[in-house]
C-alpha positions as CSV (number, residue, x, y, z in Angstrom):
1,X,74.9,92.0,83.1
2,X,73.3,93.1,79.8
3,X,69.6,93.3,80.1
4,X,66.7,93.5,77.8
5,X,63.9,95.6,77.8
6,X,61.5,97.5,75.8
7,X,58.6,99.9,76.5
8,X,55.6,101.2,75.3
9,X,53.6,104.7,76.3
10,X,50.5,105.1,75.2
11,X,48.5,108.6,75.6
12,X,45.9,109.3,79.0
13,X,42.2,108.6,77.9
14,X,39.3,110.1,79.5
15,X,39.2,108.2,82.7
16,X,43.1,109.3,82.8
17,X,44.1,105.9,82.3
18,X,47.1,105.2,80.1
19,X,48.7,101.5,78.7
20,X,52.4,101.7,79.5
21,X,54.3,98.3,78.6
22,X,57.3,96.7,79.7
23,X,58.8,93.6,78.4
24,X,61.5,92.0,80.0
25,X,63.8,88.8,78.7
26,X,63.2,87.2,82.1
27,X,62.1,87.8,85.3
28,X,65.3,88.6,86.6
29,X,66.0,90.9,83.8
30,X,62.9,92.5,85.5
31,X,64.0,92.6,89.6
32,X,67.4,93.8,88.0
33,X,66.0,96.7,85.7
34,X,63.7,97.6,88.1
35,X,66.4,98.5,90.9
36,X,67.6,101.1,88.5
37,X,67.5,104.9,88.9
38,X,65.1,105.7,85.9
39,X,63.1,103.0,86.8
40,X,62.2,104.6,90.4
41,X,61.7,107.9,89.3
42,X,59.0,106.6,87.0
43,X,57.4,104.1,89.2
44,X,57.4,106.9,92.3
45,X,55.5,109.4,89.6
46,X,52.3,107.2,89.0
47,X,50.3,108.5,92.2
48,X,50.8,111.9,91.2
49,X,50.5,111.5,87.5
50,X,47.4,108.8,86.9
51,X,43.7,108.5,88.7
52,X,44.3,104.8,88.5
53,X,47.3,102.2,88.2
54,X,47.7,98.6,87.9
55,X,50.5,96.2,87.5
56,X,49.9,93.2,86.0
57,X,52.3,90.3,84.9
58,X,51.7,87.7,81.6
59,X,54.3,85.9,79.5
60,X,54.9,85.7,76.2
61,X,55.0,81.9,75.0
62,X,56.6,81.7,71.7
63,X,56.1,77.9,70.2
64,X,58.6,76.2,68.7
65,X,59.9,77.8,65.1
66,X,57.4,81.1,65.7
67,X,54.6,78.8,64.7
68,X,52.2,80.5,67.0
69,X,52.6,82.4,70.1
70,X,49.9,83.9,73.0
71,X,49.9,85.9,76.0
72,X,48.7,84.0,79.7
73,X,48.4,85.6,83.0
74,X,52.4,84.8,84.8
75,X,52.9,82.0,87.0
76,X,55.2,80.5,88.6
């Protein structure tokens, strides 16, 4: 199954906090990608690498012919 992804890094600020950005096509694009190999190794490197991590979850809502868009907390 062909996923897609993209991801952003951004650099450690002063409180060591850094904005790192995945966006998935779907949610199950998301439980898939995340079983994978890289994916581990980066996730099991956050306690040692960051003071502070948080996951949250939003979705892109893209209206009808690109007219507007926004970002909302996920739900169900």
């Amino acid at each position: 199954m062909l996923t897609w992804r993209r991801y952003w890094f951004g650099s450690l600020d002063a409180e060591l906090r850094n904005l790192a950005t995945c966006i998935w096509r779907s949610r199950e694009d998301a439980v898939e990608g995340g079983r994978g190999p890289a994916h581990r190794k980066a996730a099991g490197s956050t306690r040692a690498l960051y003071a502070f991590w948080k996951i949250d979850q939003h979705r892109l809502v893209v209206r009808d012919n690109v007219d507007s868009w926004e970002i909302v907390p996920w739900s169900e």
